[in-house]
C-alpha positions, 0 to 999 in steps of 0.5 A, spaced: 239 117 215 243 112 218 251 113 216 255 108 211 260 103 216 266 102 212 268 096 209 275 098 210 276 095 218 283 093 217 285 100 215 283 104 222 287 098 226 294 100 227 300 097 223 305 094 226 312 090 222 310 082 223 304 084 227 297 081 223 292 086 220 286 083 223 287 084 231 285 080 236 279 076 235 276 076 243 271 071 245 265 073 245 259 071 251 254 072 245 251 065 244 253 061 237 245 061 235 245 069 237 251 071 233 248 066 226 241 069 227 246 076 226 249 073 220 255 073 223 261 068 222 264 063 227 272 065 227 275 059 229 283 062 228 284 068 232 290 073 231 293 078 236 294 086 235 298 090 241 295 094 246 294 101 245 293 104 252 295 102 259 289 098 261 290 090 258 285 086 260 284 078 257 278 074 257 282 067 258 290 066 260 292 063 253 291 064 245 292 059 239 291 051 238 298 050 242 297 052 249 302 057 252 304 054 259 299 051 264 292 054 265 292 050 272 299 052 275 298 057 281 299 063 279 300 062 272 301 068 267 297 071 261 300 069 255 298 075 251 302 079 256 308 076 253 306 077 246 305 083 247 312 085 251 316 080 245 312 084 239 314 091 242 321 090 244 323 084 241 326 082 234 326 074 232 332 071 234 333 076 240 334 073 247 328 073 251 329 070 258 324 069 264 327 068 271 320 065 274 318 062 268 314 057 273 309 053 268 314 055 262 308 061 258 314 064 256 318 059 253 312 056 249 310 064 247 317 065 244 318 059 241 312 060 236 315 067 235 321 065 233 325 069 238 331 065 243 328 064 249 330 061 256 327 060 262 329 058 269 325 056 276 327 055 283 322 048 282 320 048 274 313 046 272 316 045 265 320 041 261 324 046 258 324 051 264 332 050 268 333 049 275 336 055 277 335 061 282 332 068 281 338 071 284 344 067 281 341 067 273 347 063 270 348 068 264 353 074 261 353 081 264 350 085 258 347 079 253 339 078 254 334 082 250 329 082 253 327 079 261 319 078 264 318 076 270 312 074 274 315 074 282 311 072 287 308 077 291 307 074 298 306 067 301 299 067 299 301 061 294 304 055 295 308 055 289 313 050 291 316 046 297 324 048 295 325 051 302 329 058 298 322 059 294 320 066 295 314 066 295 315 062 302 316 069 305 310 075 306 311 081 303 310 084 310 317 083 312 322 087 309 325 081 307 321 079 302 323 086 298 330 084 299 331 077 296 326 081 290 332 086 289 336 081 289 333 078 282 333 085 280 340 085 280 341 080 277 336 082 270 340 088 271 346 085 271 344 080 264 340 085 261 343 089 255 344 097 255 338 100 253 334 093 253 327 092 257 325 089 263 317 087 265 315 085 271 308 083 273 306 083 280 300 085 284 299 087 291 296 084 298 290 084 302 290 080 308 286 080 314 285 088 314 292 090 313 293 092 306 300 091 303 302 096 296 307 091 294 307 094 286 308 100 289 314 098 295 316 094 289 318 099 284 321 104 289 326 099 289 326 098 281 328 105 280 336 104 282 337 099 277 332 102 272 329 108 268 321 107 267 318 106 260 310 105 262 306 102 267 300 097 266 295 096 269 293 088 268 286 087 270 285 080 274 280 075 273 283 068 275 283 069 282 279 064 286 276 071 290 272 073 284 266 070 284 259 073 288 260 071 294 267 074 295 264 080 293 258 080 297 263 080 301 267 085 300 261 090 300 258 088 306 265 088 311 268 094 307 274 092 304 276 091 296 278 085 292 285 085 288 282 087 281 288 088 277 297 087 277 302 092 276 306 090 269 312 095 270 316 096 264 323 099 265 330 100 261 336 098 262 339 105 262 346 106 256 352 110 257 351 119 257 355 118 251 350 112 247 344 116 249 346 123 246 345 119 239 339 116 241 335 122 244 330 126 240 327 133 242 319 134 242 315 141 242 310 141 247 303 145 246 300 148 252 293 149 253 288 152 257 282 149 259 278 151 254 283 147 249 285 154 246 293 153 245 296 159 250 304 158 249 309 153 246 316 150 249 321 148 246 325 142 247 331 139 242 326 137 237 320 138 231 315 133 233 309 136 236 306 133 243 299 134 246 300 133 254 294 128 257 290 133 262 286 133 267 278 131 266 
């Protein structure tokens, strides 16, 4: 006997304060005549639910009836990224800055999300993107909210024609990672204790020599800040995701770039700040077959179930 589906969707989504119930609408490649012969209904207004794992992946880079950014400037930056980092780390009326802002994707999120927002670019694309350099952001130590940053990740693209643009740099000089620890700096330096930092960057591969930008990236990071999580952004825009770049890549034995580092870190706060804010977890430890085997004690109630090993 075939089990009765729930009429109750709404209630297995997660719920979250100014977050719709709904969840996010993906477009479907099922064709209109298909989905009617289903009896299923066109929903013209989409609404959005936050990611829930560490793997986010976005059938087109915008949402909505108004664009976020523009889908056609190189390297322009997912909008659902930016909804999802604004409604888990941010409140309306928060300060939001993006210090690449490029085709403005950042401002035009905030802007609908009610948060303040500021965007800068060494050559803005947007009119309501400042001129200014990553590296000397003209703002008051300890007065942003939040920062997303989507940074160049070699010479690969010609972002702009400003002879100071990072992007005019391969990531396989170490200059490349040294003007990029500048910015760092500089977010760390604005943003307040306690505050997050995204940053979106991907690696390189270029004539059989693989460059791990993400990883040379983060190793830097880590002076400036305490890591929160790291996503994986699954990559689809890109001009070698097509057949014949992965026939390619099958026949002379490389692989395509399939997805983009989102690390997420903390500006750290004060020992005495963090005293307040620290809560203590008991961890249950289990052997293989899933049988609890001992307990250990940290400083709090709450019960956690550690990820293993499949």
């Amino acid at each position: 006997m075939a089990k009765k589906r729930s009429k109750d969707i709404e209630a297995k989504l997660p719920l979250f304060k100014d977050v719709p119930l709904n969840g996010f609408t993906y477009q479907s490649s099922e064709t209109k005549k298909a989905k009617k012969s289903r009896g299923v209904k066109e929903v013209k207004d989409e609404t959005l639910i936050l990611e829930a794992t560490t793997l986010w992946d976005y059938p087109k880079q915008s949402y909505g009836k108004t664009p976020k950014g523009n889908n056609k400037y190189a390297g322009v930056t997912p909008a659902f990224i930016i909804w999802n980092l604004v409604q888990r780390y941010t409140k309306p009326g928060d300060l939001v800055v993006d210090p690449m802002a490029g085709s403005g994707t950042t401002i035009d999120v905030c802007k609908e999300e009610r948060r303040q927002v500021i965007g800068y670019d060494i050559a803005p694309a947007h009119p309501e993107v400042i001129q200014n350099d990553a590296r000397s952001i003209p703002l008051h130590d300890d007065s942003v909210d939040m920062v997303f940053i989507d940074s160049p990740y070699s010479d690969n693209i010609n972002y702009s024609d400003h002879p100071d643009c990072i992007g005019k740099i391969s990531c396989e000089d170490e200059r490349f990672f040294d003007e990029l620890d500048k910015v760092a700096a500089e977010i760390h330096r604005i943003l307040k204790p306690g505050k997050v930092m995204a940053w979106l960057i991907g690696d390189q591969w270029v004539k059989k020599r693989f460059t791990p930008v993400g990883l040379k990236l983060y190793e830097r990071l880590c002076k400036y800040f305490e890591t929160v999580d790291l996503i994986c952004v699954v990559r689809r825009g890109q001009s070698s995701n097509t057949g014949l770049w992965h026939n390619r890549a099958r026949r002379f034995n490389f692989y395509l770039r399939g997805f983009k580092y989102l690390f997420i870190m903390r500006k750290p706060v004060a020992e005495s700040e963090k005293d307040e804010q620290n809560r203590s977890v008991k961890w249950a430890k289990y052997d293989r077959g899933g049988k609890k085997i001992s307990k250990t004690k940290g400083p709090s109630s709450t019960t956690a179930t550690p990820t293993g090993s499949g």
